[in-house]
C-alpha positions as CSV (number, residue, x, y, z in Angstrom):
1,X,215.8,43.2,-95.7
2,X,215.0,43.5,-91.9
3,X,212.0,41.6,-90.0
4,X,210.2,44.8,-89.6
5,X,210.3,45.1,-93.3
6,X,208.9,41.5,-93.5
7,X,206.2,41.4,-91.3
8,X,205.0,44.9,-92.7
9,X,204.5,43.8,-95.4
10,X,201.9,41.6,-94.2
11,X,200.1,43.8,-91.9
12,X,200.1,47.0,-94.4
13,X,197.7,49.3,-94.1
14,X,197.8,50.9,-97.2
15,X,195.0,49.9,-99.9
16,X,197.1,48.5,-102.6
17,X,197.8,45.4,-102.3
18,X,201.6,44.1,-103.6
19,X,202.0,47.1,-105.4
20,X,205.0,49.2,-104.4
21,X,206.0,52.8,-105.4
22,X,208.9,53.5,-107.6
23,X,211.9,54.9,-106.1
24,X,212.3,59.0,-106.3
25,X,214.7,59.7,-109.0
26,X,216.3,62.5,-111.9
27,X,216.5,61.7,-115.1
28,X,218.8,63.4,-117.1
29,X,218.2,63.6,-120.9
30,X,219.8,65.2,-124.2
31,X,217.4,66.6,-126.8
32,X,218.1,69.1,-129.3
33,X,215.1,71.7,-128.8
34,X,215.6,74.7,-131.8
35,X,213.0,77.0,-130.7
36,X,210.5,77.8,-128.1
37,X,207.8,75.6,-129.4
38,X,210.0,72.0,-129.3
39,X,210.7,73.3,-125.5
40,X,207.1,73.2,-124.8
41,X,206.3,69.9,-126.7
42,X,209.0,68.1,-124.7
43,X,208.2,69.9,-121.6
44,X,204.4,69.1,-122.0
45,X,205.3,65.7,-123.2
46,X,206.7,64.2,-119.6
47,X,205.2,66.7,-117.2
48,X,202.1,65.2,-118.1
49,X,203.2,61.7,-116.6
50,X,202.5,59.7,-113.3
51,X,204.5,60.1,-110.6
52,X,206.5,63.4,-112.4
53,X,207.3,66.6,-109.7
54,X,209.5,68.2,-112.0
55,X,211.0,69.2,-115.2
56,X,213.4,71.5,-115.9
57,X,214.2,72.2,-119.9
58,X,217.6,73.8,-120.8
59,X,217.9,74.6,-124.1
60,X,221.3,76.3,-124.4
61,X,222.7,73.0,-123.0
62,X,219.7,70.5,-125.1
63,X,218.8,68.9,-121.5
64,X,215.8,68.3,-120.0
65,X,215.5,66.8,-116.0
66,X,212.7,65.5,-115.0
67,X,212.4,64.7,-111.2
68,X,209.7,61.7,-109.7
69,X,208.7,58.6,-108.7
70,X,208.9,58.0,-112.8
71,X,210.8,54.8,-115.0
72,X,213.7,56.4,-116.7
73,X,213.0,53.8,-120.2
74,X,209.3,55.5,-119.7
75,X,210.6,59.0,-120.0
76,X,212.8,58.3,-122.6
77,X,210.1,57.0,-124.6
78,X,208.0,59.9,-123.9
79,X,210.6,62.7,-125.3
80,X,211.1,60.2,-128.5
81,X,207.6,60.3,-129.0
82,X,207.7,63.9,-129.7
83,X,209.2,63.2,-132.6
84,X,212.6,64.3,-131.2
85,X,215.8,62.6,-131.0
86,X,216.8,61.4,-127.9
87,X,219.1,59.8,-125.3
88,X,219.9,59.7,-121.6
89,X,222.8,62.5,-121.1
90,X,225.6,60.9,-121.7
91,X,228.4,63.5,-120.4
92,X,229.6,64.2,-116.4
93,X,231.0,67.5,-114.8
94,X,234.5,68.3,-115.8
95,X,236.0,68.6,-112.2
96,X,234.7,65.0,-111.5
97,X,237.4,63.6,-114.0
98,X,241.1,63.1,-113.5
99,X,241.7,63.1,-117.6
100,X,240.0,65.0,-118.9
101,X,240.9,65.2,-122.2
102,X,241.5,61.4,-122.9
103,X,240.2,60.6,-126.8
104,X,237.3,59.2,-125.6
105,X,236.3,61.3,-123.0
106,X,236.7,64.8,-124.7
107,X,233.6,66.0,-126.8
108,X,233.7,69.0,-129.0
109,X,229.8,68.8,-128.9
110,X,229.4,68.6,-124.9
111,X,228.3,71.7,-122.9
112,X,231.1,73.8,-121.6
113,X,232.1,72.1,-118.2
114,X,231.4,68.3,-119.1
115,X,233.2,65.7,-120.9
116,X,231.5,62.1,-121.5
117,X,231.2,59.7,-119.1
118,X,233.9,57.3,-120.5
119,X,235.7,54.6,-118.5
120,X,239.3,55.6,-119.7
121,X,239.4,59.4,-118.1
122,X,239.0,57.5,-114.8
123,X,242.2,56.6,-112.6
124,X,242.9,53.1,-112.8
125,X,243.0,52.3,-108.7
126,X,246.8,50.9,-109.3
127,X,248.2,53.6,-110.3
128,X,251.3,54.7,-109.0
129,X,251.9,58.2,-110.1
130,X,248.6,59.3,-108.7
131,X,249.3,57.9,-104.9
132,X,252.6,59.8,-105.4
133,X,250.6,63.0,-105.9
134,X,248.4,62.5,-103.2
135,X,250.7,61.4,-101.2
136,X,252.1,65.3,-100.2
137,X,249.3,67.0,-101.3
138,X,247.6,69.7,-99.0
139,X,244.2,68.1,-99.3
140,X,245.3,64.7,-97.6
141,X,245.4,64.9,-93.6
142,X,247.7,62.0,-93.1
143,X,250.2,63.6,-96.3
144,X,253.6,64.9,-94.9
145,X,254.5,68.4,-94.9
146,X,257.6,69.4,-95.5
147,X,258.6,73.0,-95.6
């Protein structure tokens, strides 16, 4: 936190006093939606809330993002009070993974193209065989090319 951050504080010109604005965020969230009416109940649901710019539903995938100045505990609370099941999406893009299909990691329920965010199908940051590969692939700029 910087002095100009300090002393605005004090001299704010802004009516509300002490009462700062949440940071812009996407929430990600799994939901299974059946039909076009549970996509308009969830939909309705959170678009509905304070500080939300926008919500996209995808129901082939059974996501819904929602885009604002919004709590992500709030939103999730929101979609559960819909009387659906719910939870923050728990799976990340299959190219963003180095194994892919560790036990953990691979999901026969995930959307094509994702894998769950599990700790295991990361690279430990010791390991040898991966600075190996790196080490004369084309993508590094200091790797040696030998041909």
């Amino acid at each position: 936190m910087g002095i100009v951050d300090y002393i605005s504080h004090y001299f704010s010109v802004s009516p509300s006093h002490g009462k700062r604005r949440k940071p812009m965020q996407t929430v990600e969230i799994k939901v299974k939606m059946d039909c076009d009416g549970c996509e308009r109940r969830v939909r309705n649901s959170v678009a509905h809330m304070k500080g939300v710019k926008q919500v996209e539903v995808n129901r082939k995938q059974s996501k819904v993002t929602v885009t604002g100045y919004v709590d992500r505990n709030r939103v999730l609370k929101k979609v559960q009070s819909t009387g659906k099941r719910a939870e923050f999406w728990p799976y990340i893009p299959y190219n963003l993974v180095s194994y892919p299909y560790v036990a953990q990691a691979y999901d026969k329920k995930a959307p094509s193209g994702y894998v769950k965010n599990a700790g295991q199908a990361l690279p430990s940051p010791n390991a040898l065989d991966e600075k190996l590969t790196s080490l004369f692939s084309d993508e590094n700029p200091n790797g040696c090319s030998i041909m």
